[in-house]
N, CA, C and O of each residue as an XYZ file, in Angstrom:
888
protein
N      15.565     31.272      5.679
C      16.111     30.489      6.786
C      17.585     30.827      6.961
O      18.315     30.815      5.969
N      18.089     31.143      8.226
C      19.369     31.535      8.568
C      20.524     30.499      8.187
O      20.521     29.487      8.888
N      21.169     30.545      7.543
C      22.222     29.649      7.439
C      23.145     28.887      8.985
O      23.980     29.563      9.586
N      22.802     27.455      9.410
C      23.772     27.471     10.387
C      25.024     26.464      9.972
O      24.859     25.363      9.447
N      26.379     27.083     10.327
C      27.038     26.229      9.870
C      27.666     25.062     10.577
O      28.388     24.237     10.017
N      27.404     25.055     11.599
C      27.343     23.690     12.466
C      26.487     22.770     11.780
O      27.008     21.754     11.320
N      25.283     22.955     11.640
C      24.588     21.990     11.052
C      25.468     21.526      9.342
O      25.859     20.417      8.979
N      25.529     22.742      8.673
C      26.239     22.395      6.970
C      27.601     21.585      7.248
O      27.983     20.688      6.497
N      28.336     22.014      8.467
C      29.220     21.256      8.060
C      29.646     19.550      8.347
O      30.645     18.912      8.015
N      28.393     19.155      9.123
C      28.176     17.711      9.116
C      27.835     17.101      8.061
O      28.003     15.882      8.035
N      27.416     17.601      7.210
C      27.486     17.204      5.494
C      28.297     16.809      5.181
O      29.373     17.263      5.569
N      28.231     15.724      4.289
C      28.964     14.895      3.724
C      30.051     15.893      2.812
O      31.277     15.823      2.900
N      29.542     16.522      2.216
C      29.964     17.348      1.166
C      30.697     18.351      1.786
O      31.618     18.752      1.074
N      30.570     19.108      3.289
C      31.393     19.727      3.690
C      32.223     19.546      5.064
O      32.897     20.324      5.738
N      31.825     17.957      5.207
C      32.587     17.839      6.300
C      34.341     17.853      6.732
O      35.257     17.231      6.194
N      34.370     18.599      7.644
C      36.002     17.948      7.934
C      36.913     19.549      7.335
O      38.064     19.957      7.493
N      35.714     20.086      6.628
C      36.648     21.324      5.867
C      37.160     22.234      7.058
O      36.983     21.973      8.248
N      37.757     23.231      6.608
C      38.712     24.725      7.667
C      37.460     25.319      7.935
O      36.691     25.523      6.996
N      37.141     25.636      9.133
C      35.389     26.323      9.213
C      35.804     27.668      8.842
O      34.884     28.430      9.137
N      36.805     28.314      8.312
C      37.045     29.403      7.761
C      36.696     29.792      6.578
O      36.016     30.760      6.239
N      37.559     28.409      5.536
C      37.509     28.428      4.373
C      35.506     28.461      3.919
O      34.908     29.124      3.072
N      34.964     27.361      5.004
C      33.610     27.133      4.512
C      32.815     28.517      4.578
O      32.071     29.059      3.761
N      33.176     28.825      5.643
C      32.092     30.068      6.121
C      32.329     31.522      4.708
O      31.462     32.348      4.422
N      33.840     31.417      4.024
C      33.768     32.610      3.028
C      33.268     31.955      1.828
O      33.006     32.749      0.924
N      33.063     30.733      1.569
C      33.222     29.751      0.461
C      30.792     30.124      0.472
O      29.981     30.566     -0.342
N      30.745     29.688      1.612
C      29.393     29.733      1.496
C      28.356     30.923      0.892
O      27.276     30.964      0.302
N      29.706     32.180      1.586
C      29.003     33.910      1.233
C      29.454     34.005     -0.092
O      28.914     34.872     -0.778
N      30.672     33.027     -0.813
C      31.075     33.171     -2.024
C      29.759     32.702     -2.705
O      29.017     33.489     -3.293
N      29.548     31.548     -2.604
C      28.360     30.625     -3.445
C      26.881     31.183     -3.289
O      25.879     30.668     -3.785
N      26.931     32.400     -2.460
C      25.331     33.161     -2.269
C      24.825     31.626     -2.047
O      24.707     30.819     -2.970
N      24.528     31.336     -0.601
C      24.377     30.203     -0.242
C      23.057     30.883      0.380
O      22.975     32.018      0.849
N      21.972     29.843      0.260
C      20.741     30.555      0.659
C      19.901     29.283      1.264
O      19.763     28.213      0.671
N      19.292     29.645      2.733
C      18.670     28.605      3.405
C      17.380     28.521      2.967
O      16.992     29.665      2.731
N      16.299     27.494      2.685
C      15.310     27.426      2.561
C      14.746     26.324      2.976
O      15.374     25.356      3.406
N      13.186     26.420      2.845
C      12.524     25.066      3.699
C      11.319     24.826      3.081
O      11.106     25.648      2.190
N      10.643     24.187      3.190
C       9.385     23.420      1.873
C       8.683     22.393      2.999
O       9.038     21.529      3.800
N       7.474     23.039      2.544
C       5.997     22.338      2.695
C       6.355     20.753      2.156
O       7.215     20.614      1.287
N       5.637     19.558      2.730
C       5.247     18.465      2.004
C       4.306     18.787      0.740
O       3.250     19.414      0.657
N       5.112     18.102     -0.233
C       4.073     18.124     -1.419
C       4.663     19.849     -2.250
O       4.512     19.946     -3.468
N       5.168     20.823     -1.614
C       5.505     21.829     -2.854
C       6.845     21.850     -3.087
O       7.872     21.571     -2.468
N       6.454     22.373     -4.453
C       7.724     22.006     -5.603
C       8.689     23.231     -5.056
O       8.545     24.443     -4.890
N       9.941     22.096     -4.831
C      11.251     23.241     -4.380
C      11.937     23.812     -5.990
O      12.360     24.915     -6.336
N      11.858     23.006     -6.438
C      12.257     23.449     -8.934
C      11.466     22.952     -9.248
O      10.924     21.877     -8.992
N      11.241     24.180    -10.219
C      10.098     23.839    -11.398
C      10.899     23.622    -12.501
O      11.890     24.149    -13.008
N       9.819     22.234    -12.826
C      11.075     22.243    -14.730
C      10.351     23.364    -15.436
O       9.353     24.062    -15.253
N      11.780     23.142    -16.757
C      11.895     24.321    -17.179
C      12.305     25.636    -16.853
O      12.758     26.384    -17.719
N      12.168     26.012    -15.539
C      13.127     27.279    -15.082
C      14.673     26.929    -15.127
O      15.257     25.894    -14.805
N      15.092     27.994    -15.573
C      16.403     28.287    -15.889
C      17.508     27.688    -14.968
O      17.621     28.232    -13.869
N      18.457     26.502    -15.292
C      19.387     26.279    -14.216
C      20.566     26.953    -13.878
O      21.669     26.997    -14.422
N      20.196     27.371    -13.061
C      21.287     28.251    -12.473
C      21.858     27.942    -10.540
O      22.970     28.261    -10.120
N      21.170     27.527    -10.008
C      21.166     26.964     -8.451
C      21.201     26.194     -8.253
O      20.363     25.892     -9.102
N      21.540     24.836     -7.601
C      21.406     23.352     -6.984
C      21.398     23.638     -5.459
O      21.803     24.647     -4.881
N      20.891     22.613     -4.988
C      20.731     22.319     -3.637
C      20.740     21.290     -3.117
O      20.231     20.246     -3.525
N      21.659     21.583     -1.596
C      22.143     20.447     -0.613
C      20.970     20.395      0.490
O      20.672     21.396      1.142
N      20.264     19.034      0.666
C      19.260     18.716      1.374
C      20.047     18.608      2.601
O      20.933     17.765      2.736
N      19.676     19.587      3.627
C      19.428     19.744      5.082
C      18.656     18.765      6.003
O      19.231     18.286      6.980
N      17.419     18.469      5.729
C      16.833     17.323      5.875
C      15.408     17.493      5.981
O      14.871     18.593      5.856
N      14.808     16.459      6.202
C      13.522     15.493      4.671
C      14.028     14.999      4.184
O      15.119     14.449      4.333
N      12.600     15.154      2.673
C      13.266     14.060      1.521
C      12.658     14.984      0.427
O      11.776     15.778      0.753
N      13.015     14.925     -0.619
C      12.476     15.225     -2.166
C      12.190     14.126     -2.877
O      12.832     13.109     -2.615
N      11.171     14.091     -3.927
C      10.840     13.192     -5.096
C      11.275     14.207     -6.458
O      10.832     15.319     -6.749
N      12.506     13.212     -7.288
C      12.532     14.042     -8.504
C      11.249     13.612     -9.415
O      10.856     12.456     -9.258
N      10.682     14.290    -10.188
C       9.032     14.274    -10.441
C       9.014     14.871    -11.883
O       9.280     15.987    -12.329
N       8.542     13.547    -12.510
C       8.110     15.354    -14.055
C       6.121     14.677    -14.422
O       5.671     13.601    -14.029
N       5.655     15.331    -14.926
C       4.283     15.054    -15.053
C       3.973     14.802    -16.505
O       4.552     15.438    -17.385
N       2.949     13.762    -16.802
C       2.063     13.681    -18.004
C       1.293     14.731    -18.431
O       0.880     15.565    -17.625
N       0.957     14.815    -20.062
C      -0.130     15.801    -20.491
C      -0.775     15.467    -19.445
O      -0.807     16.532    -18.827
N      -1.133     14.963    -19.032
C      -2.708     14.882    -18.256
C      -2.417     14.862    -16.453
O      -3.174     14.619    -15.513
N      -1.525     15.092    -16.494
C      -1.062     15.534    -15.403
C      -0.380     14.147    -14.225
O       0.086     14.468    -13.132
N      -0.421     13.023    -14.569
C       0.187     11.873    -13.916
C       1.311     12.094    -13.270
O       2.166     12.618    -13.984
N       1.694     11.847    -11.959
C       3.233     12.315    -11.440
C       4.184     10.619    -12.171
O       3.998      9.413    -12.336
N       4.824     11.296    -12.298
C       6.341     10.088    -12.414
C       7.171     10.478    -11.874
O       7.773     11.547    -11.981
N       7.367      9.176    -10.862
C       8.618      9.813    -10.315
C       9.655      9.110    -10.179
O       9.506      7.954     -9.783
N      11.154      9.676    -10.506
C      12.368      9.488    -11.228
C      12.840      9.022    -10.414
O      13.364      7.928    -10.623
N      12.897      9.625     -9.042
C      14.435      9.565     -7.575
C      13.291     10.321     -6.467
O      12.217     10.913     -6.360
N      14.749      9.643     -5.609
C      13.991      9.850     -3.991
C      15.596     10.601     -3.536
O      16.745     10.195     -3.714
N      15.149     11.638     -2.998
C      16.418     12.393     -2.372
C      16.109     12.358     -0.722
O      15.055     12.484     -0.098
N      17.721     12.095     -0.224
C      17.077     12.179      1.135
C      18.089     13.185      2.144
O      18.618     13.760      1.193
N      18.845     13.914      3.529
C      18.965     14.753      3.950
C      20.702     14.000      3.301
O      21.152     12.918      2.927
N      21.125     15.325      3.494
C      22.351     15.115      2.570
C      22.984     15.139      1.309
O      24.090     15.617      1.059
N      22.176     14.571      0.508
C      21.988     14.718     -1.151
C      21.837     15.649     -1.879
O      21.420     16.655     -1.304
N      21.997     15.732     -2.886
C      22.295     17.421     -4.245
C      20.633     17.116     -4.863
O      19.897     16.252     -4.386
N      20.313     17.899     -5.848
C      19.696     18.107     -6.173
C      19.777     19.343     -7.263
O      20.168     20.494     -7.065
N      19.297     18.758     -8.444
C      19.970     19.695     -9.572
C      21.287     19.704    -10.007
O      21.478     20.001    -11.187
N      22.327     19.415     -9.229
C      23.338     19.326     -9.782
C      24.159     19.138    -11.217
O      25.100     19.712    -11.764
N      23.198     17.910    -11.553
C      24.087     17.888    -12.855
C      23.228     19.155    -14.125
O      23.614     20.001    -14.932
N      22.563     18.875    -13.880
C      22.089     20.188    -14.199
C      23.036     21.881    -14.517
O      23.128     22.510    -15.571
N      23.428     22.097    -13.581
C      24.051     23.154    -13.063
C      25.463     23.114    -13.512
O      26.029     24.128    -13.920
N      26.042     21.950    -13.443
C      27.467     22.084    -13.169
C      28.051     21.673    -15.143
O      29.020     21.941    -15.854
N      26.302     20.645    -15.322
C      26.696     20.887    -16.983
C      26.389     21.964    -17.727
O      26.627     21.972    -18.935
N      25.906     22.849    -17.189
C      25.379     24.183    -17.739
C      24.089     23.943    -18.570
O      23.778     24.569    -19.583
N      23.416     22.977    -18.008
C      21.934     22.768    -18.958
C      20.990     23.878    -18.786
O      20.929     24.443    -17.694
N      20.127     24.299    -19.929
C      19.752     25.493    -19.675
C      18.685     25.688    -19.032
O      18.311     26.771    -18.583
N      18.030     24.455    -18.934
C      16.716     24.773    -17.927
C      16.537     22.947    -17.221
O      16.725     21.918    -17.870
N      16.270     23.012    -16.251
C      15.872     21.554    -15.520
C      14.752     20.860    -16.232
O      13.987     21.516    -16.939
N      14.638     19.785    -16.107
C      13.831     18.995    -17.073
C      12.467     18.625    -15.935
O      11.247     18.730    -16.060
N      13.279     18.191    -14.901
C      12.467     17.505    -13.967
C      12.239     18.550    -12.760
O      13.048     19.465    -12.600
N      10.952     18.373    -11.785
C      10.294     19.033    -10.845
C      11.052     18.254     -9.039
O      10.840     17.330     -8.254
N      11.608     18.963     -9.159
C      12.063     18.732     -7.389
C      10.642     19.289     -6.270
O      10.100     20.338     -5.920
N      10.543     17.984     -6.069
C       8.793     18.115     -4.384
C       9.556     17.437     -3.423
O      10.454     16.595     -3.440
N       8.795     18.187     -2.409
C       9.779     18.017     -1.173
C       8.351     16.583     -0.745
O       7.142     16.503     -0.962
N       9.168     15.877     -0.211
C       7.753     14.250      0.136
C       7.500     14.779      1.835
O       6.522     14.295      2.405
N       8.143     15.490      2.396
C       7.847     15.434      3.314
C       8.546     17.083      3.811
O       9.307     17.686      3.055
N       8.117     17.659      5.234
C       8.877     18.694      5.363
C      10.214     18.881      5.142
O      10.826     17.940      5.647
N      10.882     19.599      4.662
C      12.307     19.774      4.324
C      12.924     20.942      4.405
O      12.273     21.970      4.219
N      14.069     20.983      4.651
C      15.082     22.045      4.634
C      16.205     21.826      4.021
O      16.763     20.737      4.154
N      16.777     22.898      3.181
C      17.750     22.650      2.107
C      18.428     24.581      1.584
O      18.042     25.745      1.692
N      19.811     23.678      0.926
C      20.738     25.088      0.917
C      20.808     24.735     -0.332
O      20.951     23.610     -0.812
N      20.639     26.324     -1.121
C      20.725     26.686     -2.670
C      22.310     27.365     -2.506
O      22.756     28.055     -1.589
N      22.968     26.887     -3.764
C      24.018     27.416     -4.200
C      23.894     28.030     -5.411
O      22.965     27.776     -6.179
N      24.977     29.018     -5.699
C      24.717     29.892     -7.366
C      25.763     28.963     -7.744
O      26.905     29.018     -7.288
N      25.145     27.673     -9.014
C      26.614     27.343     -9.723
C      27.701     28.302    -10.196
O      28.760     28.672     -9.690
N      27.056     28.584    -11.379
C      28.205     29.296    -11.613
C      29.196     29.772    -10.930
O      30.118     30.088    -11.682
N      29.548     30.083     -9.159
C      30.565     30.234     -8.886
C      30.722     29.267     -8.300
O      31.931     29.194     -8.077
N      30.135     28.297     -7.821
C      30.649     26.441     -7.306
C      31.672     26.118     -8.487
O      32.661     25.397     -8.361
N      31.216     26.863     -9.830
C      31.927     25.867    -10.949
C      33.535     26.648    -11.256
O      34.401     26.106    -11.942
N      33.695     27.996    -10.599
C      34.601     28.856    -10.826
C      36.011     28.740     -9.518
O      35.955     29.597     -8.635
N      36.547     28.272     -9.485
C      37.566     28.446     -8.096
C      37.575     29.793     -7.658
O      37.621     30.774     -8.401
N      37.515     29.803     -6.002
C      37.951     31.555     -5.776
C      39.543     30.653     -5.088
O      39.638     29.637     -4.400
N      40.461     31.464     -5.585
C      41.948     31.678     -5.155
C      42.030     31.765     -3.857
O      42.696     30.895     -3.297
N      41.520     32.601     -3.205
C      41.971     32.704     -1.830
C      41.760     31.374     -0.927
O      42.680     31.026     -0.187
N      40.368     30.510     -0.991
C      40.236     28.941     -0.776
C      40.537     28.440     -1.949
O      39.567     28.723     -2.653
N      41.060     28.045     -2.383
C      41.671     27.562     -3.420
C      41.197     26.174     -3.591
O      40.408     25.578     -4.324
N      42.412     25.760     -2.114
C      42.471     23.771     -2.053
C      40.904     23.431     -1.368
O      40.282     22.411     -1.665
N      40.461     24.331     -0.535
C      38.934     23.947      0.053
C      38.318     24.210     -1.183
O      37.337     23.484     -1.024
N      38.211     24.549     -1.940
C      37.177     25.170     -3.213
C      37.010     23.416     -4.276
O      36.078     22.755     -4.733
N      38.950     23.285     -4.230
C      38.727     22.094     -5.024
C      38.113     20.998     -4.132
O      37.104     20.550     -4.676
N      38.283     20.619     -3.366
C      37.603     19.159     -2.443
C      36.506     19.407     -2.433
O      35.974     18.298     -2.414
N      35.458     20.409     -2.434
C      33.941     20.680     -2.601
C      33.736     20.124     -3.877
O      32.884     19.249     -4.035
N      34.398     20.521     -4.762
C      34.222     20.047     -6.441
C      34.166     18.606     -6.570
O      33.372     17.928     -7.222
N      35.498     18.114     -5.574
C      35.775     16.582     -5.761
C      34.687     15.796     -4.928
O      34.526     14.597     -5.156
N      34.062     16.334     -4.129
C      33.022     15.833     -3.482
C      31.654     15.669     -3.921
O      30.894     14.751     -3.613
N      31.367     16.899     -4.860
C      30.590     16.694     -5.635
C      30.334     16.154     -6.472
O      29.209     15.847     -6.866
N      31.570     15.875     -7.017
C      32.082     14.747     -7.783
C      31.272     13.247     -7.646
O      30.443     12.749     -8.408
N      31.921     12.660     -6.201
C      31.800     11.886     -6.119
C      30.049     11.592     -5.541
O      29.678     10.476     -5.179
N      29.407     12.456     -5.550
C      27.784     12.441     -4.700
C      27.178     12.087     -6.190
O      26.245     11.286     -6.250
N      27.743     12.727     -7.489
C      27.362     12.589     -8.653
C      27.621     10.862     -9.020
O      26.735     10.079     -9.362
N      28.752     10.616     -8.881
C      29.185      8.991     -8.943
C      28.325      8.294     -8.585
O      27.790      7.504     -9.363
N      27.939      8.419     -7.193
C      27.370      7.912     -6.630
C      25.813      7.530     -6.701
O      25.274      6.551     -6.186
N      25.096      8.771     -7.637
C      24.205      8.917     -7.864
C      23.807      8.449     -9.103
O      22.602      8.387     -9.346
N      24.869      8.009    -10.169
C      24.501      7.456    -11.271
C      24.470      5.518    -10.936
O      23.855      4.565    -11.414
N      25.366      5.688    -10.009
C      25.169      3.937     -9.655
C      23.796      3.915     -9.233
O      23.088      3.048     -9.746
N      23.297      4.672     -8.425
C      21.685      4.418     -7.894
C      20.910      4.149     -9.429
O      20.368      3.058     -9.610
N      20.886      5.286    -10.605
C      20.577      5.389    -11.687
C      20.313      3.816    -12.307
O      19.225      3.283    -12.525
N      21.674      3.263    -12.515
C      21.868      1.946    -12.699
C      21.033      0.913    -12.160
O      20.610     -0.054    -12.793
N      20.767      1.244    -10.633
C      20.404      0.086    -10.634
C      18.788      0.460    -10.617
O      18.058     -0.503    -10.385
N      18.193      1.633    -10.814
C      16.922      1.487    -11.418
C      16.579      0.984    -12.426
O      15.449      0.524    -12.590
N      17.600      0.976    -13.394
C      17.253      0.627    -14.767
C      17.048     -0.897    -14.600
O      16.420     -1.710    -15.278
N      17.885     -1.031    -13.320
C      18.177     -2.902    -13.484
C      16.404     -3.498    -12.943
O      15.929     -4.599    -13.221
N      15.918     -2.714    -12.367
C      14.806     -2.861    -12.087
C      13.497     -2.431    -12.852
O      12.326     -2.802    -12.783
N      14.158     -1.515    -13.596
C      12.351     -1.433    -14.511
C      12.510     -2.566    -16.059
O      11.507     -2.828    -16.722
N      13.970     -3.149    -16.449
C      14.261     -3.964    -17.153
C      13.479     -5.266    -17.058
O      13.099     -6.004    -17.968
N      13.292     -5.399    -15.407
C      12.793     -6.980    -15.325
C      11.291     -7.274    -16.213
O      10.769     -6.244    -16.637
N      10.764     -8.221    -16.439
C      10.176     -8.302    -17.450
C       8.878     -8.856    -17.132
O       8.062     -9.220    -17.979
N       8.722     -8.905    -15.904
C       7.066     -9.039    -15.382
C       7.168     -7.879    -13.841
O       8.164     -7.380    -13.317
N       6.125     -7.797    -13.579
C       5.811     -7.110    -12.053
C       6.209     -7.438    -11.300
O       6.667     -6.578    -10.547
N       6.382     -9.044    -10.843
C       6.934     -9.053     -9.919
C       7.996     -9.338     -9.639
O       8.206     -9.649     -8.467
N       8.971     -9.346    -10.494
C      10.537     -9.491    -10.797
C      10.925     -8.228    -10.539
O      11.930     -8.027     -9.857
N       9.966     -6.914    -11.197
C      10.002     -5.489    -10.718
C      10.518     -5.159     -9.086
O      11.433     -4.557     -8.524
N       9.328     -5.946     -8.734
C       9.268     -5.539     -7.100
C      10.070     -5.916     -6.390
O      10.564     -5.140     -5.571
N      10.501     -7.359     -6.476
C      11.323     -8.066     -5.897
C      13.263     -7.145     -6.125
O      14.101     -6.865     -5.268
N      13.269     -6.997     -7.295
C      14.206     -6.156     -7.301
C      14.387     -5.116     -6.909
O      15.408     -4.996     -6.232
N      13.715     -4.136     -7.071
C      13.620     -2.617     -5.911
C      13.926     -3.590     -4.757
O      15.087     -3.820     -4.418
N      12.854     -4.160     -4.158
C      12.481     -4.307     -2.383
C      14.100     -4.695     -2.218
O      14.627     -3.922     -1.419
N      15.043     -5.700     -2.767
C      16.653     -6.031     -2.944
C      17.183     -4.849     -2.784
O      18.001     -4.715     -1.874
N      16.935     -4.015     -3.406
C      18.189     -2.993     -3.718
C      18.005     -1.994     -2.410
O      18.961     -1.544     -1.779
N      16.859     -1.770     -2.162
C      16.204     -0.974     -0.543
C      16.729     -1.642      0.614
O      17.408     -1.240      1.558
N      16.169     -2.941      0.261
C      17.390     -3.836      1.727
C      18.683     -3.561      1.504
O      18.935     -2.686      2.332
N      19.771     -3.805      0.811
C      20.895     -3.562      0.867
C      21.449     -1.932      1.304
O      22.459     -1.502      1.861
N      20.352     -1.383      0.795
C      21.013      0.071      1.185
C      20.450      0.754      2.153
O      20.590      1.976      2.185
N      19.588     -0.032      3.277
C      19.337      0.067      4.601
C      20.008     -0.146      5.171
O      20.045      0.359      6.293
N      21.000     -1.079      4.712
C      22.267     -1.426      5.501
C      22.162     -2.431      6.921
O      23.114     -2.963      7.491
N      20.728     -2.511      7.294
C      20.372     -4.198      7.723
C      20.789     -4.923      7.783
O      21.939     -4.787      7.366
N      20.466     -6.369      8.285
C      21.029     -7.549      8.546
C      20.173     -7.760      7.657
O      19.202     -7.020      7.498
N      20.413     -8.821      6.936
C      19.460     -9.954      5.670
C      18.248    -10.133      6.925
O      18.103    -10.391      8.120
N      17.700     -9.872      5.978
C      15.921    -10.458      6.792
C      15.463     -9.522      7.663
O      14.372     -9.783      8.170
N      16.103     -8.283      8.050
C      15.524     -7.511      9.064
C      14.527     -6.903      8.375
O      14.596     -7.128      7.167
N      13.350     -6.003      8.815
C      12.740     -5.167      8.416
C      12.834     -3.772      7.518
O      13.329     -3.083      8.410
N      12.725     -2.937      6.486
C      13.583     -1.799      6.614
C      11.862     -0.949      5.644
O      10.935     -1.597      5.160
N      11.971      0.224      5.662
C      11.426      1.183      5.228
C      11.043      1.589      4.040
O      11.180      2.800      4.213
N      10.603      1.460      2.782
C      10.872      2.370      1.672
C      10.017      3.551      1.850
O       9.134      3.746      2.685
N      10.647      4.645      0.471
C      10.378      5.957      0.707
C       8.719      6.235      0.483
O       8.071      7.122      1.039
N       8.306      5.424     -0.300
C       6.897      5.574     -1.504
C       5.709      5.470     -1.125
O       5.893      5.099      0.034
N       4.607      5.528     -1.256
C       2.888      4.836     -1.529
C       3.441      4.027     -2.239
O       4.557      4.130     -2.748
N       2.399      2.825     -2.351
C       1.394      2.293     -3.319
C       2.022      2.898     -4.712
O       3.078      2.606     -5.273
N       1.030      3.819     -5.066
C       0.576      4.832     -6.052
C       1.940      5.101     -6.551
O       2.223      4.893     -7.730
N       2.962      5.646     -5.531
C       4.069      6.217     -5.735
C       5.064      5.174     -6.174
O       5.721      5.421     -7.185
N       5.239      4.121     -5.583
C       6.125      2.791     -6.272
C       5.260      2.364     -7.582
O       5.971      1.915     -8.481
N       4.248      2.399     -7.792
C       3.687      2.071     -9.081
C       4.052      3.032    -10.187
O       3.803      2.739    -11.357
N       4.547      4.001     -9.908
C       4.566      5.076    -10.666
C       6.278      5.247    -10.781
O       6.665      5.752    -11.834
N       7.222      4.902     -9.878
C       8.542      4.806     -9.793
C       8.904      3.900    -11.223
O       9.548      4.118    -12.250
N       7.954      2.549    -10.562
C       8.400      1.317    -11.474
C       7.453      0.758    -12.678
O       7.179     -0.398    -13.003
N       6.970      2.287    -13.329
C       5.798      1.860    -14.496
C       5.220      0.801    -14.788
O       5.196      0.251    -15.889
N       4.482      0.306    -13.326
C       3.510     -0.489    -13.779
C       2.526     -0.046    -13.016
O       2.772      0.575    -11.982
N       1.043     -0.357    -13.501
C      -0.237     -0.203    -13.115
C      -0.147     -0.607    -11.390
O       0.613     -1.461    -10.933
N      -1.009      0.138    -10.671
C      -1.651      0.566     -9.532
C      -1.764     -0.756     -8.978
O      -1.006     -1.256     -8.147
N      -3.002     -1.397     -9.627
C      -3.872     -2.272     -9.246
C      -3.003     -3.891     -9.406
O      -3.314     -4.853     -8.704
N      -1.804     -3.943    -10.540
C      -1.570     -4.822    -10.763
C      -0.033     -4.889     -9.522
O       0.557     -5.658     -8.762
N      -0.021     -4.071     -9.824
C       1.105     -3.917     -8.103
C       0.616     -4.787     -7.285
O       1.078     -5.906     -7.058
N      -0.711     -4.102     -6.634
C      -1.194     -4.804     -5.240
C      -1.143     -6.282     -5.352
O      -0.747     -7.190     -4.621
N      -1.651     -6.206     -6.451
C      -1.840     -7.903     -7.126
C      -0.660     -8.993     -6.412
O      -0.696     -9.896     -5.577
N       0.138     -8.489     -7.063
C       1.510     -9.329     -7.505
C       2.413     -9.073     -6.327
O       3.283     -9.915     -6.104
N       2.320     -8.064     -5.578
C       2.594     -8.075     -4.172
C       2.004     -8.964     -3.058
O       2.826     -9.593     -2.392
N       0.509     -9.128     -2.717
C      -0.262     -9.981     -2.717
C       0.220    -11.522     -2.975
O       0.043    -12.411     -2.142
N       0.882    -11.728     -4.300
C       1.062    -12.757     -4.125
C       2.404    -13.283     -3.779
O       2.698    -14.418     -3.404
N       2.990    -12.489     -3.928
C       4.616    -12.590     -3.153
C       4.485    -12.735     -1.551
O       5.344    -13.344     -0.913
N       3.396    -12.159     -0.953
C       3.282    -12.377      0.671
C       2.880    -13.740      0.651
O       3.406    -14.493      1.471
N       1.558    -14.438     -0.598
C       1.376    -15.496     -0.259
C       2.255    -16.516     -0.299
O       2.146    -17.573      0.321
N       3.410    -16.102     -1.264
C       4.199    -17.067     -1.326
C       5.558    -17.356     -0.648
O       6.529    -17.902     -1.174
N       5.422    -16.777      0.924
C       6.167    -16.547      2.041
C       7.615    -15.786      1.760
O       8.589    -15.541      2.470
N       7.110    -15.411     -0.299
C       8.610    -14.263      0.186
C       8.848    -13.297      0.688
O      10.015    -13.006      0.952
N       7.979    -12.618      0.933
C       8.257    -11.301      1.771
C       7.034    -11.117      2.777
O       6.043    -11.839      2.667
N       7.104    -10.370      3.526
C       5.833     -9.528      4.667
C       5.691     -7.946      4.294
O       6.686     -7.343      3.890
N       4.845     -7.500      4.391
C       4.462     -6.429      4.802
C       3.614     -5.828      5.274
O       2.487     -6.323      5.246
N       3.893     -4.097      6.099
C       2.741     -3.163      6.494
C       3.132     -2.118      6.074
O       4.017     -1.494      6.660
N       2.517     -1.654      4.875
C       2.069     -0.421      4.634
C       3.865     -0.286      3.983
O       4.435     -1.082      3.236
N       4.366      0.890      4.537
C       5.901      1.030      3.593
C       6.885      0.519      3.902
O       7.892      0.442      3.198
N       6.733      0.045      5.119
C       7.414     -1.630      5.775
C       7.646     -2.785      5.134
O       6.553     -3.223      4.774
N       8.759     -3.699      4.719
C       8.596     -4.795      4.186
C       9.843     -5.360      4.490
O      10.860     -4.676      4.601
N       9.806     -6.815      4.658
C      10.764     -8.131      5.264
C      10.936     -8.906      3.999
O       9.939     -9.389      3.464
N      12.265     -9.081      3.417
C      12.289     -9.693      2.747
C      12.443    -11.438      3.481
O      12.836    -11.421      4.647
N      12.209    -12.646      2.972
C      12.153    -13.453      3.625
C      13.368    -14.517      2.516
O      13.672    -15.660      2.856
């Protein structure tokens, strides 16, 4: 896929830069366009980290699998967001987890190793990419956080109720409006390690008990 840089530089990560500095900065980083099927794996764990990538747009599920092949899945990436990163920039030697694209996607691979190296000639643009990345990383461990705050709770539906909280707030909604999550069923059961069946359950009874509504990946908190 052709690199366009009108589109890259509405990125968070490269917005606002010298379209000079970006455009040598990009041929520096062997910046490479690519695009993904729903459902195939953009990284395989275990291959060697050496690349990360800035989501163009879709979404990714970070994903690693059971002996027996069960998906778990870690994070939801959506257009804008890194992927692999810490990976890369800590010099880990191979990715742990499987990047799947959830839906069609398009996304730009970088070679760390020179993201992690300054070139001199962009110098000050070289560093604000770093500091930006920086902060997408920050940003991304608070999300971290507050998963944990949610698989901590100590029945199912304290589970749910907490995700469905943390999804409203970062829809950025009015309290009580409607908003989206990324998942199935299957797929939030598997986010928030609990059983399938006992999900529906306990969801089920949260509608009966006029706290929330839903259809399908739709839900109102009430």
């Amino acid at each position: 896929m052709k690199l366009d840089l009108d589109r890259l530089s509405r990125l968070a990560v490269f917005r606002g830069l010298p379209r000079k500095d970006l455009a040598d900065l990009l041929d520096y980083f062997a910046a490479r366009g690519r695009t993904a099927a729903a459902g195939e794996i953009v990284v395989r764990e275990g291959t060697p980290a050496r690349r990360f990538g800035i989501l163009l747009a879709g979404a990714v599920n970070i994903v690693r699998y059971s002996f027996g092949g069960r998906e778990k899945i870690l994070g939801h990436l959506t257009a804008g967001e890194c992927f692999g990163t810490s990976f890369v920039l800590a010099r880990a030697p191979v990715y742990f987890a499987n990047i799947v694209a959830a839906e069609p996607t398009a996304y730009v691979l970088l070679d760390g190793e020179r993201v992690r190296t300054p070139r001199r000639a962009c110098g000050a643009t070289h560093a604000e990419i770093l500091s930006r990345l920086l902060g997408i990383l920050a940003a991304r461990n608070i999300q971290l956080a507050r998963k944990d705050e949610c698989l901590t709770q100590r029945t199912t539906a304290d589970k749910v109720m907490a995700y469905l909280r943390m999804q409203a707030e970062e829809s950025g909604r009015r309290p009580g409006a409607p908003f989206e999550i990324p998942f199935t069923r299957q797929q939030l059961a598997d986010y928030l390690n609990v059983d399938r069946a006992a999900l529906s359950t306990e969801i089920g009874k949260l509608v009966r008990r006029g706290l929330l509504e839903t259809d399908r990946r739709i839900f109102r908190l009430r």
